[in-house]
Phi, psi and omega in degrees: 000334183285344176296334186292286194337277177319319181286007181233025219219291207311292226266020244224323174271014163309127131307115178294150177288158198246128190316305191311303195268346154302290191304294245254325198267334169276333156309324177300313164322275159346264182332318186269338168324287177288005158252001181297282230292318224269321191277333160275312167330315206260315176294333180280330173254009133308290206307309157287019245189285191298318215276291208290355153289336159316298202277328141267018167217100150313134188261142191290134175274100182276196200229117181288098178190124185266357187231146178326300202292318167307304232268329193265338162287331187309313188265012180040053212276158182265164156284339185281343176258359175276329200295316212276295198308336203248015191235019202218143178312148172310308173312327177288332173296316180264007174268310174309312191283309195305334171278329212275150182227095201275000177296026176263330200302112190271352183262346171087011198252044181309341195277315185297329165285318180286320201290286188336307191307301196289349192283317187302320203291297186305316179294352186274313207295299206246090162042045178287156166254162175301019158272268164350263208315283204289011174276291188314348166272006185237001170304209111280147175316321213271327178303313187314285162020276181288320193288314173279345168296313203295294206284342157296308174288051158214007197252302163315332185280329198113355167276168158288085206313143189262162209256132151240175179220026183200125136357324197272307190311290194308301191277355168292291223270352171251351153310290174308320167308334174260358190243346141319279220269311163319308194289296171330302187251045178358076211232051170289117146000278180213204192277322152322300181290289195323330171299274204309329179285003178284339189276332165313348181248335164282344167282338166267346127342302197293313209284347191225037194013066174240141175247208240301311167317308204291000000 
């Protein structure tokens, strides 16, 4: 019995914990648990928060390209449609890269969502009306072209790009636009053509009142 003794001696200065600082260290327990949780909670719903605002306004995937020549290697472009792009007034150039967002294209035809994109941008820049545009849709592609550098470049000089209204008005005027731009970059068939296309560049002179220089 005295061995009970002494082991109940020995364990007898241990001090016990005090009920008080228990409870305070566990509430203290408790409080921060529940402000973990109140802060993860509140982070899953900023988090859902962002996704269903994603999921219902998608943010445009632009073309990281600060130059034409970027922009049209980024989108892998032919050169005769980068020649056009890089033919349309600077503002217009940089309003197309910083806008066109080619992840919608489901079809792989990026030229084609673009080409659509940049033509409403010319006909918006320079104040064509919805008689024109849709004459001008019935073109070729490649007359459409000529036709929207001609209606830019003369909205930049500060003229008034002229309207069309008639199909027979739109293919005169993408002739000429094309017997301009041959004789310009002498690039005629032959010598012969380039003489019969003069009086066609001076009537597309006239059509788009430019002088004498064009």
């Amino acid at each position: 019995g005295g061995r009970h003794q002494s082991n109940a001696a020995s364990a007898a200065p241990t001090a016990q914990p005090d009920p008080m600082v228990q409870q305070l260290e566990q509430l203290e327990q408790w409080q921060q648990q529940q402000l973990e949780q109140m802060q993860q909670q509140q982070m899953e719903q900023q988090h859902q928060m962002a996704a269903t605002q994603a999921a219902a306004q998608p943010q445009p995937q632009t073309v990281q390209a600060t130059t034409m020549s970027e922009f049209a290697m980024a989108l892998n472009l032919d050169p005769g449609n980068t020649l056009f792009l890089q033919s349309l007034p600077e503002e217009l150039q940089t309003t197309v890269i910083s806008t066109f967002d080619p992840s919608g294209t489901k079809d792989g035809n990026i030229w084609g969502r673009l080409f659509a994109f940049v033509r409403r941008m010319c006909v918006k820049y320079a104040s064509i009306d919805k008689a024109s545009f849709e004459q001008m849709k019935t073109m070729q592609e490649e007359d459409q072209k000529r036709l929207l550098i001609e209606w830019t470049a003369t909205k930049a000089a500060g003229a008034t790009a002229p309207q069309l209204h008639s199909v027979a008005q739109a293919a005169a005027a993408a002739a000429a636009a094309a017997a301009a731009a041959m004789t310009q970059w002498d690039i005629g068939p032959d010598a012969g053509a380039a003489a019969a296309a003069g009086p066609a560049i001076e009537r597309f002179a006239q059509l788009w009142g430019l002088d004498a220089r064009a």
